[in-house]
C-alpha positions in Angstrom: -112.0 -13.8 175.3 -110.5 -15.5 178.1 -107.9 -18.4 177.5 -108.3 -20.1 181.0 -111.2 -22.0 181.3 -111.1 -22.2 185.7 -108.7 -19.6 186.5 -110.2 -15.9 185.2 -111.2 -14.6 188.5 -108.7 -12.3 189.7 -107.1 -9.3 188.9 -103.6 -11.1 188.5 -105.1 -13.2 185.6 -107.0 -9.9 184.0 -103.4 -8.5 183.7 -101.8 -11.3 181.8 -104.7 -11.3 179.1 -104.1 -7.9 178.6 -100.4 -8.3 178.2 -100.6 -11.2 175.6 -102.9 -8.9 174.1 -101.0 -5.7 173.5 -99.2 -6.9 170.6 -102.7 -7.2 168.6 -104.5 -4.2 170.2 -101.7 -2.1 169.0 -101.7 -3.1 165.4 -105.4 -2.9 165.7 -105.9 1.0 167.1 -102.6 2.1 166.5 -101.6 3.6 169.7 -98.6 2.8 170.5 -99.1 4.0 174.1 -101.3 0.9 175.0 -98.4 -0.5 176.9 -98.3 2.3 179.5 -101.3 1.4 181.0 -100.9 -2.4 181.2 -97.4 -2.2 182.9 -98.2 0.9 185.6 -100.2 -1.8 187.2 -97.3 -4.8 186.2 -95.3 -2.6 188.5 -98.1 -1.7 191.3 -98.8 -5.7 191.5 -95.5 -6.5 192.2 -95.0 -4.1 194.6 -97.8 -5.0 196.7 -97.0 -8.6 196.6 -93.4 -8.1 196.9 -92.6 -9.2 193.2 -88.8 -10.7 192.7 -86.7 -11.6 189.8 -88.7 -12.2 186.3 -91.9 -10.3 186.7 -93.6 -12.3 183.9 -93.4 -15.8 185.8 -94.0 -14.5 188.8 -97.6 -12.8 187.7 -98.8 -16.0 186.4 -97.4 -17.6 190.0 -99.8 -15.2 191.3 -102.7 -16.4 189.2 -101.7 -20.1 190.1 -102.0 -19.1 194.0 -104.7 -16.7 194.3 -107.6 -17.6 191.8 -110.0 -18.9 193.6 -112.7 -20.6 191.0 -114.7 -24.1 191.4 -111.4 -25.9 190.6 -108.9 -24.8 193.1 -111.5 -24.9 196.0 -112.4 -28.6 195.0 -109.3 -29.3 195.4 -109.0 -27.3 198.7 -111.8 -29.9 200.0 -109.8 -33.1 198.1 -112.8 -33.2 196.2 -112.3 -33.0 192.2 -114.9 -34.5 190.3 -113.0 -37.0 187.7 -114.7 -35.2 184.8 -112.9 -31.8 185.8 -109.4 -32.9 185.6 -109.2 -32.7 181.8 -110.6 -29.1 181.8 -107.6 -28.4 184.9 -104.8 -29.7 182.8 -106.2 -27.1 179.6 -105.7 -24.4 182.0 -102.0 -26.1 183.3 -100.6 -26.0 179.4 -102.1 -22.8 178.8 -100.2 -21.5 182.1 -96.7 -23.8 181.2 -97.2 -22.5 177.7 -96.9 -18.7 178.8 -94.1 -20.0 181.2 -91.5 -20.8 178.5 -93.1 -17.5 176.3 -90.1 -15.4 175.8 -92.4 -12.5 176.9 -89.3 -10.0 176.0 -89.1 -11.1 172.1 -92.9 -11.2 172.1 -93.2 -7.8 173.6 -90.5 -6.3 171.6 -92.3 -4.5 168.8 -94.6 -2.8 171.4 -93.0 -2.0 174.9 -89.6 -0.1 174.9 -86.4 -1.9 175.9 -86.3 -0.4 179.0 -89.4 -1.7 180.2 -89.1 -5.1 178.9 -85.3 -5.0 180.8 -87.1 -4.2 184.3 -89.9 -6.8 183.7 -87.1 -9.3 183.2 -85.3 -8.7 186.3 -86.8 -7.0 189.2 -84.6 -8.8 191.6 -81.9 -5.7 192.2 -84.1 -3.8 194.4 -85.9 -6.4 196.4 -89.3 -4.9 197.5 -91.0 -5.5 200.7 -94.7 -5.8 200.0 -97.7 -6.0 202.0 -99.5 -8.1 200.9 -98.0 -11.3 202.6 -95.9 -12.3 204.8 -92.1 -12.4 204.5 -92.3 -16.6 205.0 -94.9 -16.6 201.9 -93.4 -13.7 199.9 -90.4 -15.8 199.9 -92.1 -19.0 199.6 -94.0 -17.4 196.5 -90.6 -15.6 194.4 -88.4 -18.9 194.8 -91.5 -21.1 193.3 -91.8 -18.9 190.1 -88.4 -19.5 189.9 -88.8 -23.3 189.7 -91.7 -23.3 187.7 -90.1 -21.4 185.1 -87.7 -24.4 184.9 -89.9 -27.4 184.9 -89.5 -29.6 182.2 -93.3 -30.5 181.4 -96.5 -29.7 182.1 -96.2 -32.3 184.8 -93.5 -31.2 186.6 -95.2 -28.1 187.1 -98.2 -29.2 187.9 -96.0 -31.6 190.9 -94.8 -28.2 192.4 -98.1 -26.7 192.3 -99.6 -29.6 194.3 -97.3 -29.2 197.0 -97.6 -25.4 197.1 -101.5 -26.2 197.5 -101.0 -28.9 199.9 -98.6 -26.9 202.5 -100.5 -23.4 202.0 -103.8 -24.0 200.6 -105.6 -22.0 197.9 -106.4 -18.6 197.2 -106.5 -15.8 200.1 -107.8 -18.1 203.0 -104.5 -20.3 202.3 -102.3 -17.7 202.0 -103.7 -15.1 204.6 -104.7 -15.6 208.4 -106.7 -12.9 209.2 -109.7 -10.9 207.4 -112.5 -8.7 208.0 -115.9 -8.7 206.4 -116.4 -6.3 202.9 -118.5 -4.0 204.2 -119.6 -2.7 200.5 -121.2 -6.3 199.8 -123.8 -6.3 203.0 -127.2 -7.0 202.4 -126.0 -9.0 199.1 -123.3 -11.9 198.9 -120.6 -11.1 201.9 -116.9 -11.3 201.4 -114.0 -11.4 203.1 -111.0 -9.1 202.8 -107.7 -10.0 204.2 -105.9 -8.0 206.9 -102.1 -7.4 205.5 -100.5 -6.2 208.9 -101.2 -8.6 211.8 -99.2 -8.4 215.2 -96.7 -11.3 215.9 -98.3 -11.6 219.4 -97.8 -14.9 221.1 -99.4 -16.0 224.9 -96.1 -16.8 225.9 -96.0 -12.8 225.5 -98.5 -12.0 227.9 -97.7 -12.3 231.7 -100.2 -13.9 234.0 -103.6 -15.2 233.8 -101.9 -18.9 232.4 -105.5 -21.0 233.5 -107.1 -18.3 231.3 -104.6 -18.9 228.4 -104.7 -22.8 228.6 -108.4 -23.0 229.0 -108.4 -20.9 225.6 -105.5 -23.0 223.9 -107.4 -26.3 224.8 -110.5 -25.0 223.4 -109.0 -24.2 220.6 -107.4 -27.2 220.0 -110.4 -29.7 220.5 -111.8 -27.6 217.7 -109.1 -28.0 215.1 -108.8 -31.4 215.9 -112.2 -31.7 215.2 -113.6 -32.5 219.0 -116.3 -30.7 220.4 -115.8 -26.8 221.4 -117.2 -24.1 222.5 -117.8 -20.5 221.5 -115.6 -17.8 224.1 -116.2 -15.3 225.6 -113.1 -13.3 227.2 -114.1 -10.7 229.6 -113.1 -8.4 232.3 -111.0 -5.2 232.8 -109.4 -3.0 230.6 -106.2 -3.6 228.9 -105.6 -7.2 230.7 -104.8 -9.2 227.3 -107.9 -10.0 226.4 -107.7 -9.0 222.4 -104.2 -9.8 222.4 -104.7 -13.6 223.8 -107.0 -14.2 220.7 -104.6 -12.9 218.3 -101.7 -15.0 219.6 -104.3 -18.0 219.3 -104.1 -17.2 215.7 -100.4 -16.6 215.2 -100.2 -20.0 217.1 -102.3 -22.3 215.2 -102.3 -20.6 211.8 -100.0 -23.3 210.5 -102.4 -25.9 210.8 -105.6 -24.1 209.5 -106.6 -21.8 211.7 -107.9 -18.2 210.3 -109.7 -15.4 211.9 -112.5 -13.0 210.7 -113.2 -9.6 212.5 -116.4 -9.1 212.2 -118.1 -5.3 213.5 -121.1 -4.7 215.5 -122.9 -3.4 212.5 -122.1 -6.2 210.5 -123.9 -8.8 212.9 -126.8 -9.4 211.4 -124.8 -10.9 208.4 -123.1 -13.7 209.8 -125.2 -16.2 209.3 -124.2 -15.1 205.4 -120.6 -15.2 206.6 -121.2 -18.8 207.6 -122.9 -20.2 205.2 -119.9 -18.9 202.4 -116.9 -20.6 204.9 -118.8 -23.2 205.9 -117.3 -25.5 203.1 -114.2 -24.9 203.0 -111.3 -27.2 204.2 -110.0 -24.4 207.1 -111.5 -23.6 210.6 -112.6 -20.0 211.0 -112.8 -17.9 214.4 -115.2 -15.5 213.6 -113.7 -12.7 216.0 -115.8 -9.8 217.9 -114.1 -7.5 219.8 -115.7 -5.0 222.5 -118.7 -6.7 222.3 -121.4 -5.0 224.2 -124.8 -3.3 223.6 -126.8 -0.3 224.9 -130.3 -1.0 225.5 -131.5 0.5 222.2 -129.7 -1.7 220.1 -130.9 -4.7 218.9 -127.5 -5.9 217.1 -127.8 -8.7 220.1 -130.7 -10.4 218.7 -128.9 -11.6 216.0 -126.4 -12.7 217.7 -128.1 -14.8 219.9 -129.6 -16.7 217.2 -126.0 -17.5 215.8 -124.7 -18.6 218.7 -127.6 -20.9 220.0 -131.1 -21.1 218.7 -131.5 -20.8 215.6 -133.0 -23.9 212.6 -129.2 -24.3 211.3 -126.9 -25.7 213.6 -123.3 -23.8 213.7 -120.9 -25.8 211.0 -117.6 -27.9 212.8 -115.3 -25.6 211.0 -116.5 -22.5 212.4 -116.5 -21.0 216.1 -117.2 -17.2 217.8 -114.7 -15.8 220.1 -115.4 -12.5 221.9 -114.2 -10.4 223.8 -115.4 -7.9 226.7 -115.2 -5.3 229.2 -118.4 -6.3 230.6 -119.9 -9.7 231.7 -123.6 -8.2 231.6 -123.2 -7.5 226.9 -126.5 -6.1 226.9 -127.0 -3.1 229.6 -128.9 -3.4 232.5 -130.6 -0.5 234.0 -132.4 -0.3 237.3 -135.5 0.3 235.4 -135.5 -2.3 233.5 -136.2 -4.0 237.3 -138.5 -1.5 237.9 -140.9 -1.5 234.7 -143.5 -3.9 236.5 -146.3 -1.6 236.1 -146.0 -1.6 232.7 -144.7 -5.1 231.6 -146.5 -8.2 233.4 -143.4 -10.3 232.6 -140.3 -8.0 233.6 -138.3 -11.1 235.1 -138.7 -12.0 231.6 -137.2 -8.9 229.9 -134.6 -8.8 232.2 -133.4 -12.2 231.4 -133.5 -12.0 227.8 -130.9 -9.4 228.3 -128.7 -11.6 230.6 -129.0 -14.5 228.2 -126.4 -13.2 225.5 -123.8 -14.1 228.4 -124.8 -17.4 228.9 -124.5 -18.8 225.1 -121.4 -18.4 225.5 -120.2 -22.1 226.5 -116.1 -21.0 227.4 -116.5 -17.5 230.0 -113.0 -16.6 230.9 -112.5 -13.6 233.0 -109.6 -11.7 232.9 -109.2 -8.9 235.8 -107.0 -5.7 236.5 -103.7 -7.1 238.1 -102.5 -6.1 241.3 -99.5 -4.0 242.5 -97.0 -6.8 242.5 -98.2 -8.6 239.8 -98.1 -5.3 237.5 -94.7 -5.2 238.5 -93.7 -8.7 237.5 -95.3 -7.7 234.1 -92.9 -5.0 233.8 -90.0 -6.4 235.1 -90.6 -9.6 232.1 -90.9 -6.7 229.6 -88.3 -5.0 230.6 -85.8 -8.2 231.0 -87.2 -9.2 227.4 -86.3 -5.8 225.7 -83.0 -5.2 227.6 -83.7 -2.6 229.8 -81.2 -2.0 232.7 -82.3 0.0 235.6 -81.9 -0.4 239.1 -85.6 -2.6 239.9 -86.5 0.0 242.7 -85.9 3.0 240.1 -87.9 0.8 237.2 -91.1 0.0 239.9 -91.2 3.7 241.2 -91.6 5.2 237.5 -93.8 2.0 236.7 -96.1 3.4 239.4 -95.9 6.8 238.5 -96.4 5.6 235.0 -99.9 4.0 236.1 -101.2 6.2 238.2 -101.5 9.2 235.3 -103.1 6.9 232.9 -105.6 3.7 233.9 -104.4 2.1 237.0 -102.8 -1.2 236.6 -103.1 -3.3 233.3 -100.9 -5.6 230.9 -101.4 -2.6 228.5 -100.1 0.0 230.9 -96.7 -2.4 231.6 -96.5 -2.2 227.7 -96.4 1.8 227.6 -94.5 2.0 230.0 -91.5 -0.1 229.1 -92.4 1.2 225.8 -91.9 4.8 227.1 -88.8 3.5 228.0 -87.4 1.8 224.9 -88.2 5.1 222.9 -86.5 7.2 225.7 -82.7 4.6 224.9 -83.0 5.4 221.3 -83.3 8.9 221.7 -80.1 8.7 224.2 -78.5 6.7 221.1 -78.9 9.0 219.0 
């Protein structure tokens, strides 16, 4: 039986019940082994979160952080019925109770000393996990730390507030990126976050700055809760297309931004996706990438209605950005212009193709760089990762570098000076 009445929804909280348990299962069965199991996934929980110091406090941090339940996400919208407050502040003892547990005496007659000496202090060997960032793995080990030394109930509670005021709740506070569970389509859909996101900011990409301000002032009216549209980023290959909407996220993250990826198969549930972000207290980019269709598919059709068209109109807190090679998503074929014979209204099946395109209110196009500028983009690379080489020399092998792969691109500027980079440290070595 649980002893939380909001927070029992994640794994984190699972694990502590079964820790406060093991002193009564084992009197009860008699296996004494009962703690093996418990404290292999102690130790794989704080390694994927990046556990430090006292592993007992920082597991019930977890459970503070990451349940989400009707409580946490009421308070996410700073809406918590009066009536729920008492039932919170149950849950607060319970956790300020465990808090000042001495979990090693209470463990004592069940888990071997050894054990209960790592699970005091797992600070010697500081793990990096991945699970969050290092700014909120940090943020998350020093505040077990201070809630293990609050004084009250209250004082803990006061830290907790501020935790949830600066981060948010649960794994859209304390993640920016996810991607859609593809297990749970054609039921409930749910999110999953992505651990390993590129630091990539626009200042980072070379060029094409009407394209990057149109996209950062788009971006802004949104968050600030003017009217925006939903993008569309199109053109060549390997021009910064992906990368400018990923730096759009590392640059406004910090005040409620997140990003969902969302696959071509996956379309037809996003109205789903909508409807489960559409109240809470963050603005979500819902993020397609290579979006275009052959003329058999019919993935398009969904999308259209999402973006423009359908009975429900799109909430404030959510936008679609997409990218491109192609301005033309769905493709054309010459037949399709020639089918008159056997469709009265081909003009009309033509246009319904075109009209993915136009739904989209922001169209930024983003071509292949020439010569000169694909040099600029190499010399800034280069000058930013400190390689020295006579600028004749470094536009020669830039050229040569180009010409065997896809002609001129941001991306190609990026293998190459990459190329270069891993060519030093093998002369280092």
């Amino acid at each position: 039986m649980s002893r939380f009445i909001f927070y029992r929804n994640t794994a984190e909280v699972k694990l502590i019940e079964d820790i406060m348990d093991l002193p009564a299962k084992t009197i009860e069965t008699g296996d004494e082994t009962l703690y093996m199991e418990v404290f292999s996934r102690l130790f794989e929980t704080a390694a994927f979160a990046g556990f430090e110091g006292n592993l007992w406090h920082r597991l019930l941090t977890e459970a503070l952080v990451y349940d989400e339940n009707a409580y946490t996400r009421a308070y996410e919208r700073r809406a918590v019925p009066e009536s729920w407050w008492n039932a919170a502040i149950t849950d607060m003892n319970t956790f300020y109770n465990l808090f000042m547990l001495d979990i090693d005496e209470y463990l004592s007659n069940v888990v071997p000393d050894d054990l209960r000496a790592i699970m005091n202090d797992f600070s010697s060997q500081p793990i990096n996990g991945v699970k969050y960032n290092p700014v909120i793995q940090e943020t998350l080990n020093a505040m077990a730390k201070s809630l293990a030394k609050a004084e009250s109930v209250h004082v803990m509670c006061s830290s907790l507030d501020r935790i949830y005021g600066i981060y948010g709740v649960g794994k859209f506070g304390l993640h920016k990126a996810f991607r859609v569970n593809a297990k749970d389509m054609g039921s409930e859909v749910d999110v999953y976050p992505i651990y390993n996101i590129a630091v990539t900011e626009l200042d980072d990409l070379v060029g094409y700055e009407a394209q990057k301000e149109a996209l950062r002032e788009n971006t802004r009216n949104f968050l600030e809760g003017r009217k925006a549209n939903n993008c569309l980023l199109y053109g060549d290959a390997g021009t910064g297309k992906s990368s400018s909407i990923r730096a759009i996220l590392n640059e406004y993250y910090g005040v409620g931004l997140r990003m969902i990826e969302v696959y071509k198969h996956q379309y037809r549930e996003i109205n789903s996706l909508i409807d489960t972000l559409k109240n809470r207290n963050y603005f979500f980019i819902i993020y397609l990438d290579d979006l275009s269709f052959e003329e058999f598919e019919v993935e398009y059709k969904y999308l259209k209605a999402v973006l423009e068209g359908g009975l429900e109109s799109r909430p404030d807190n959510v936008l679609i950005y997409a990218t491109s090679n192609r301005r033309h998503l769905v493709r054309e074929n010459y037949t399709d212009r020639e089918e008159g014979e056997n469709d009265k209204h081909s003009a009309e099946t033509v246009q319904e193709k075109l009209s993915l395109y136009e739904r989209f209110g922001l169209s930024l196009y983003f071509g292949a760089p020439a010569q000169d500028e694909y040099f600029e983009i190499v010399d800034r690379l280069a000058e930013r990762y400190g390689i020295t080489m006579d600028e004749k020399e470094l536009h020669m092998q830039a050229s040569r570098w180009a010409l065997g792969r896809s002609g001129f691109s941001g991306r190609t500027a990026a293998q190459f000076v990459d190329h270069l980079r891993g060519m030093e440290d093998v002369g280092e070595e």
